[in-house]
Each structure stands twice: as C-alpha cells, then as structure tokens.
C-alpha positions as CSV (number, residue, x, y, z in Angstrom):
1,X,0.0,0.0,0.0
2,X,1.8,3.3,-1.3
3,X,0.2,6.6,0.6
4,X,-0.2,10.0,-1.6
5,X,0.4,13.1,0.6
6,X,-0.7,15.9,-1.4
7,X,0.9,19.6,0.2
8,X,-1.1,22.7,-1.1
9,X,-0.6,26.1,-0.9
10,X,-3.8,27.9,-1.4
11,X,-4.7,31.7,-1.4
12,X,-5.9,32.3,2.1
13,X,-8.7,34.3,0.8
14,X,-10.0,31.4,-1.2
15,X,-10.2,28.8,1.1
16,X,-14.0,28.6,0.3
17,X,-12.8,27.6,-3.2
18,X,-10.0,24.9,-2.0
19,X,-12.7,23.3,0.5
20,X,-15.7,22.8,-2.3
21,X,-12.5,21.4,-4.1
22,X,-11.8,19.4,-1.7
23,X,-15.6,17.9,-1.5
24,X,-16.2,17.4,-5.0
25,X,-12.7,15.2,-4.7
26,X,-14.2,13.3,-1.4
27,X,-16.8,12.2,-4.4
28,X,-14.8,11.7,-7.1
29,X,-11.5,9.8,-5.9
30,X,-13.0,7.0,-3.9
31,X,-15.4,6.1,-7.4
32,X,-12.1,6.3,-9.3
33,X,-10.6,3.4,-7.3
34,X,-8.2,5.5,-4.8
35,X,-8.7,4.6,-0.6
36,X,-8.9,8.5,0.4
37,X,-8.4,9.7,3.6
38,X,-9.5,13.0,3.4
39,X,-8.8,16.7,2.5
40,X,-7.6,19.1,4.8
41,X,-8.2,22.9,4.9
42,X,-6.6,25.5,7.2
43,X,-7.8,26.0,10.5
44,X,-4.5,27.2,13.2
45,X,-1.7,28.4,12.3
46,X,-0.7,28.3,8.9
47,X,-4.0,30.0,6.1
48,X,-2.2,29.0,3.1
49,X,-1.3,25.0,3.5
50,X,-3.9,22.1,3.1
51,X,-3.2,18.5,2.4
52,X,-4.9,15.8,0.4
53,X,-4.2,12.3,1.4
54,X,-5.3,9.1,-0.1
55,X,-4.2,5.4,-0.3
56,X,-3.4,3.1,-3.6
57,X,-2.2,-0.2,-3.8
58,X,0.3,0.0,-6.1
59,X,1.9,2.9,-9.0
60,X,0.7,0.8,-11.8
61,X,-3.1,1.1,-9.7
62,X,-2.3,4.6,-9.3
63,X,-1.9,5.0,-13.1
64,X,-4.9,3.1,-13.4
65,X,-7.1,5.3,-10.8
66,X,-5.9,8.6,-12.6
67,X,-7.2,7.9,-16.2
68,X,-10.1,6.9,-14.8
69,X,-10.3,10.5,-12.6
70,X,-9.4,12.3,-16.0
71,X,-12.5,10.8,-17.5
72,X,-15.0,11.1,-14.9
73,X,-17.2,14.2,-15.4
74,X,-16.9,15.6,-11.7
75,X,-13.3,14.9,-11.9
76,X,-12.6,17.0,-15.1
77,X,-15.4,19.7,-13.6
78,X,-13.2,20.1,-10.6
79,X,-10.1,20.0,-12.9
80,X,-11.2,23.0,-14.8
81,X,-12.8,25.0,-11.2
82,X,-9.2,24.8,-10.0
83,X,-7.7,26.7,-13.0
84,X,-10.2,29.1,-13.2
85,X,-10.9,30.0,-9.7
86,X,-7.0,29.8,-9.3
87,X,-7.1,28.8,-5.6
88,X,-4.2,26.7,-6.1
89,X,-1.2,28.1,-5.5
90,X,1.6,25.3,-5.8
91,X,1.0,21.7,-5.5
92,X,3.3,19.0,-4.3
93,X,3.2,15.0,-3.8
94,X,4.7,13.2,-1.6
95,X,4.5,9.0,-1.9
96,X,5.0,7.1,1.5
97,X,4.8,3.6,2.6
98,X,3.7,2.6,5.6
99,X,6.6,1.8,8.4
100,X,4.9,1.2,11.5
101,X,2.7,-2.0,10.9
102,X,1.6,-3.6,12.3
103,X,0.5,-1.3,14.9
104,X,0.4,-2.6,18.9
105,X,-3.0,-2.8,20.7
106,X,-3.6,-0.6,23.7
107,X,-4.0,-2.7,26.6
C-alpha cells in the first residue's frame, strides 16, 4: 500500500474555493478506485497549507485510478474550477509507505 500526501498552498482568501475542491474530490476519488483519507483545509496556524491524502495499492493502480479521474465528469469539472478559480497556488506529492505495521493494541 503506497500513501499519496498531497501539500497545497492555497490563497488564504480562497479557502472557500480549495474546500468545495476538496468535497467534489471526497466524491470523485473514492469512485475512481483510490482509498482517500481525506482533505484538509486551514484552521491554526498556517491560512495557506492544506493536504490531500489518499491510499493506492500500487503505482501501476495509481496510473490506473488517474485515467479513470481524467475521464469522470466531476473529476474534469473540478479540474477545470481549479484553474479558473486559481485557488491553487503550488501543488506537491509526496509517496510514502507505511513503516509502523503492524501497529500494537492498547491494553
């Protein structure tokens, strides 16, 4: 299981914008094949960071997942609302594995 971390720097007076963004994707991805975990706007601290973070089984499932999320309709639709509303200020991924597992009971 590979883990996407997706970093986002948003305008702080859009975060309006990045959090309908962030629901039409909480649609989207899971019906496109990915495990997500959520989106995450700002709440302390920093007004400009949010995070994205889903769960794929594999790159070559990853491949898979995105050409299907290029041709779903709500995927493209929020696609094209990100470059026009231009909430999105820079974009980075991050791919992890998990280390810890498995993880000890309390008890």
């Amino acid at each position: 299981m590979l883990t996407c971390i997706i970093r986002y720097h948003i305008d702080p007076a859009k975060k309006a914008q990045f959090e309908e963004y962030a629901r039409n994707w909480g649609q989207a991805i899971p019906r496109c094949g990915a495990d997500l975990v959520g989106y995450y706007a700002p709440h302390e601290g920093s007004s400009t960071l949010a995070y994205g973070i889903y769960n794929v089984g594999s790159l070559a499932e990853y491949e898979a997942y995105r050409a299907r999320l290029a041709r779903d309709p709500l995927g493209r639709e929020n696609y094209e609302f990100a470059q026009r509303e231009r909430f999105l200020l820079r974009e980075d991924r991050t791919w992890l594995r998990l280390a810890s597992a498995p993880h000890r009971q309390a008890g």
